[in-house]
N, C-alpha and C positions, 0 to 999 in steps of 0.2 A: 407789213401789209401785203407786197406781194407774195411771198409766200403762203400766207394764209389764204389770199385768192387763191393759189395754184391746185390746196391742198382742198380747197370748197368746190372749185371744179370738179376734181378728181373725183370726191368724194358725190357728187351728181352725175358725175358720170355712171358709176360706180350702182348707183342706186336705181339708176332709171333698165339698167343692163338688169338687174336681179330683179328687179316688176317684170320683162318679160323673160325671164328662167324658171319656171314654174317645174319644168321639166330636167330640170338640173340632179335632183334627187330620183332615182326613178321610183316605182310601185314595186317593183320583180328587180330585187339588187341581183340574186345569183342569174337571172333570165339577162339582166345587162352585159354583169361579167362574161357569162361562156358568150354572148353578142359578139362582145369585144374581144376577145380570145379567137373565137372564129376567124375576125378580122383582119387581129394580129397576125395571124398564122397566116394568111393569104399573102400580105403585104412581108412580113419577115423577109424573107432570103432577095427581095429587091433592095431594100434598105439595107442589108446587111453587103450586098452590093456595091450602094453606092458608096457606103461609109469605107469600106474597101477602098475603091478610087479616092475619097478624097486622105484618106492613108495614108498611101502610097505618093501623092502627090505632095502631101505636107511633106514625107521624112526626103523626097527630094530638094525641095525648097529649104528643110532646116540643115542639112550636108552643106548647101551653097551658102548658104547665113551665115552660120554658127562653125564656120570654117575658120582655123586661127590664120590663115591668110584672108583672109575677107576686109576689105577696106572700105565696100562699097557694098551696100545690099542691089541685087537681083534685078535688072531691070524691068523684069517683068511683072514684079512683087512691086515696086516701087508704083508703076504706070496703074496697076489694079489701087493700091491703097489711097493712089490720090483721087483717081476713079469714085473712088469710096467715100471722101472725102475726111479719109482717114490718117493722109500725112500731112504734115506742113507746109510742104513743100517741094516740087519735083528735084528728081536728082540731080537734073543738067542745069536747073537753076544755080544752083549753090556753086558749080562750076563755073559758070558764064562768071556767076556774082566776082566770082575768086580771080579771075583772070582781067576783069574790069579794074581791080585796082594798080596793076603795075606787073612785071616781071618778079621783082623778088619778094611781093609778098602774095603771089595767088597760090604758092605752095603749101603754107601752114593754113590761109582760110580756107583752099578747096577742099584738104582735108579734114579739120572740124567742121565744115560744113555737112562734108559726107556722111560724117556720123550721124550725123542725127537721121537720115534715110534708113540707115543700117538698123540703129536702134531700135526707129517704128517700125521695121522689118522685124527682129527678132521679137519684138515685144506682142505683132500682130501674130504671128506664128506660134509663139507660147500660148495666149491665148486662145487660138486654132487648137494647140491641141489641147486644151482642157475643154473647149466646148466637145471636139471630137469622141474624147474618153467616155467624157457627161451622156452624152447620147446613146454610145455603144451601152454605157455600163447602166443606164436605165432601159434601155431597149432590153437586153440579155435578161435583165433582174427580174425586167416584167413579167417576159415570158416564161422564164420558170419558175416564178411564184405564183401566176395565174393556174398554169399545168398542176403545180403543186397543192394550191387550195382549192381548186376544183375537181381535183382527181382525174385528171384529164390525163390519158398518156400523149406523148409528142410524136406527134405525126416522124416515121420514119425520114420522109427529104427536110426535115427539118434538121438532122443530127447535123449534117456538112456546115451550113449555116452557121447553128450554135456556136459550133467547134472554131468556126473562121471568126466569130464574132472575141469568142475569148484569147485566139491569139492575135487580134488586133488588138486586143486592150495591152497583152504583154508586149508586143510591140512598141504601144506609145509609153508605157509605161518604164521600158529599158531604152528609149531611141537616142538620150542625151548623157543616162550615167553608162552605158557599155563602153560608149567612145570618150575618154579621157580627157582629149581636146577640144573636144565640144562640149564637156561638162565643166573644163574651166573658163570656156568662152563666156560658157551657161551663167553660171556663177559670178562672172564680173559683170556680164551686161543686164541680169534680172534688177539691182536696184535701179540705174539709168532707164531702164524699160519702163519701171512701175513711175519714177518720179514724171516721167512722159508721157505715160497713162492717165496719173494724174493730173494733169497740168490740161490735156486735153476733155476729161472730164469735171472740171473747174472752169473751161471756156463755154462746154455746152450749158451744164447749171449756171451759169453767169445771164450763158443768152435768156434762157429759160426762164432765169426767175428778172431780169431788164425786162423783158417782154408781158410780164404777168404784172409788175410793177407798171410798165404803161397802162395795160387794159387797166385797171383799177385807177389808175390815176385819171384816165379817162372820163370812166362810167362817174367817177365822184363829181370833177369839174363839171361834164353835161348836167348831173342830177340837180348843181348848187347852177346852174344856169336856168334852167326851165324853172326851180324853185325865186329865183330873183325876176325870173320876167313872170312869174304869178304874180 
């Protein structure tokens, strides 16, 4: 039952958005494309900018991660993903926690507690960089299929750009098997990440489909109430 309201929603939602899209298809497809090519070309070399920066930012944050001395994920990674409300739990919790029960046993739980920060550290990161890739590597593809099927040549201050865009993709794409250490960190922490992943998107869909199950269960009881006081 709830789900099937979740998915009758959606799917009103869904419906009342395409009543007003009228203009979703244009009249003048190639008049849209070179629009949007236009556009793209304006905006390009900012975007290819910023994804620069956050690059560069990810492969330092994965060097301090995915480091075989790494006990603890980053505190700065840890305070953004609670921020996010994307860990479990802060890191100085699991410490406090550990230290509350006694001298001789805050040693093993502070450190399995740690873990699990690290994890949603490296697990948040991997992630990062596949969204990262996904963007470059349809950003880049765009633009040179659009160039390509329009017959459009590429703006000359565009060459730098391109060029910067496809060696970020080899970048993310070499940043964990060039270094050895970090590709067996890689490799033992991806199933612990993914079971993590999972687990947190099993809490959201949990909330999500509890919550759809009340409305419904709701709207039923009022319907069969107003039906008994007729």
């Amino acid at each position: 039952g709830g789900v099937s309201g979740a998915l009758g929603a959606l799917g009103s939602f869904v419906g009342r958005g395409a009543k007003r899209g009228p203009q979703l298809v244009p009249r003048d497809a190639d008049r849209a494309r070179r629009k949007y090519l236009t556009s793209l070309d304006e905006r390009f070399p900012n975007e290819i900018n910023a994804l620069h920066a956050e690059v560069v930012h990810w492969s330092l944050e994965v060097s301090a991660a995915f480091s075989p001395n790494a006990v603890r994920a980053p505190a700065n990674l840890v305070q953004a993903l609670v921020q996010a409300g994307q860990a479990s739990r802060p890191q100085s919790q699991s410490s406090a926690g550990g230290g509350g029960g006694g001298g001789g046993g805050s040693g093993s739980n502070g450190a399995v507690d740690d873990l699990v920060p690290l994890l949603e550290a490296r697990g948040s990161l991997l992630l990062r960089g596949l969204v990262c890739a996904r963007r470059l590597s349809g950003l880049v593809q765009t633009l040179v299929a659009l160039h390509l099927a329009l017959n459009a040549p590429v703006p000359k201050r565009l060459l730098r750009p391109l060029a910067r865009g496809v060696e970020l993709l080899k970048a993310l794409e070499f940043a964990l098997p060039n270094h050895p250490s970090r590709a067996a960190v890689a490799a033992g922490s991806i199933p612990h990440c993914a079971q993590l992943t999972a687990a947190k998107l099993l809490r959201i869909t949990r909330a999500v489909r509890l919550a759809a199950t009340n409305r419904s269960a709701g709207s039923g009881g009022s319907g069969g109430g107003g039906g008994g006081g007729g």
